[in-house]
Structures are given as C-alpha cells and as structure tokens.
DRENGURO-497412 format. One line per 5 residues: number of its first residue (from 0); their letters; for each residue x, y, z of C-alpha. Coordinates in Angstrom, 2 decimals. Layout:
REM DRENGURO-497412
NUM> a> X,Y,Z; ...
***
This chain:
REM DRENGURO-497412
0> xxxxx> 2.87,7.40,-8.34; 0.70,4.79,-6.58; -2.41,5.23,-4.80; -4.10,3.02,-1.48; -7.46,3.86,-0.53
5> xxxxx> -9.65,2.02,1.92; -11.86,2.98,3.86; -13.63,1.66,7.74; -15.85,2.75,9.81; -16.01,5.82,8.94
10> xxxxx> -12.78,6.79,8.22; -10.76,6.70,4.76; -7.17,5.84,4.37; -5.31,7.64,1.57; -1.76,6.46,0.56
15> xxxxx> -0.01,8.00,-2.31; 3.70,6.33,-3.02; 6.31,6.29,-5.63; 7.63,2.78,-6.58; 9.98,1.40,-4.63
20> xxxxx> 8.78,3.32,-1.56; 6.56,-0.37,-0.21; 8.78,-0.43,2.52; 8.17,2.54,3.75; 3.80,2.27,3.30
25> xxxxx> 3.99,-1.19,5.02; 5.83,0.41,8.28; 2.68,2.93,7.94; 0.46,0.50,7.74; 1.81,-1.27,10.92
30> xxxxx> 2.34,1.78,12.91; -1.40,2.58,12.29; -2.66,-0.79,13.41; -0.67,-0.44,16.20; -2.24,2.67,17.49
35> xxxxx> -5.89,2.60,19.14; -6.26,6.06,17.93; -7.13,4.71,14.32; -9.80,2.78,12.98; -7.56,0.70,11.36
40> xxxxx> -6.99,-2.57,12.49; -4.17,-5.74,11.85; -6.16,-7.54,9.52; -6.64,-4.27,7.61; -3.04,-3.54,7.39
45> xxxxx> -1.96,-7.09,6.65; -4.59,-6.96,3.35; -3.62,-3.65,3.08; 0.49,-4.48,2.93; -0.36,-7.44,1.27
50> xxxxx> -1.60,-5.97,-1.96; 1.02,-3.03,-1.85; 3.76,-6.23,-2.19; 2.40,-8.52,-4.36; 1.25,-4.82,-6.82
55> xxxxx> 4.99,-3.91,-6.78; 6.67,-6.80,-9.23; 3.53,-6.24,-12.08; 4.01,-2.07,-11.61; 7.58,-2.86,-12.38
60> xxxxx> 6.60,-5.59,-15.75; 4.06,-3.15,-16.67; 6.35,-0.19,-16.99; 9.12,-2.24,-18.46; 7.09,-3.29,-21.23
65> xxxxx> 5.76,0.54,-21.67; 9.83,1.25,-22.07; 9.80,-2.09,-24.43; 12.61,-3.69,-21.81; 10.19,-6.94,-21.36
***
C-alpha cells in the first residue's frame, strides 16, 4: 500500500493506493484540480502525479529485490 499526503491552504490530501493503481490516483488528481470546490490546484496535481509516476518503477525494484528477483 502507498500513501500521498499534501497538504494547502488549509486542507490535507490523503491518498492511499496499491501498486499498479497510478492510473487511477492521477485521474483523481486531475478531477480534483479540475473542480473549484477544492483547494487543490494544476500545479499541485501535476507535482502531485508526477511523483506518484516516477515512485512506481523504484516501488517495483525495491520489492523485487526484497523477493531477491533483481
């Protein structure tokens, strides 16, 4: 299980996701930029997206190597 937290303006944004799920937590992210009702803005969700991407490949190398497959 992975965990996103970030927080503006007042507001913290909690994502828990299982590997392989980015996808899916990117569409949040974008849906939530999207809407005026949250504090969350484009740049937010483009860092936001951005780390959940690039965090994916060294989750997968990390528990590879725990499972002594790398």
């Amino acid at each position: 299980m992975n965990t996103l937290q970030f927080a503006t303006n007042g507001t913290t944004y909690l994502f828990r996701y299982a590997d392989g799920c980015e996808d899916q937590v990117v569409a949040q992210l974008m849906r939530l930029a999207d809407d005026e009702a949250h504090e969350l803005d484009w740049l937010d969700a483009a860092t936001l997206g951005f780390q959940v991407v690039c965090g994916a490949p060294r989750r997968a190398r990390e528990k590879a190597a725990t499972k002594g497959l790398a």
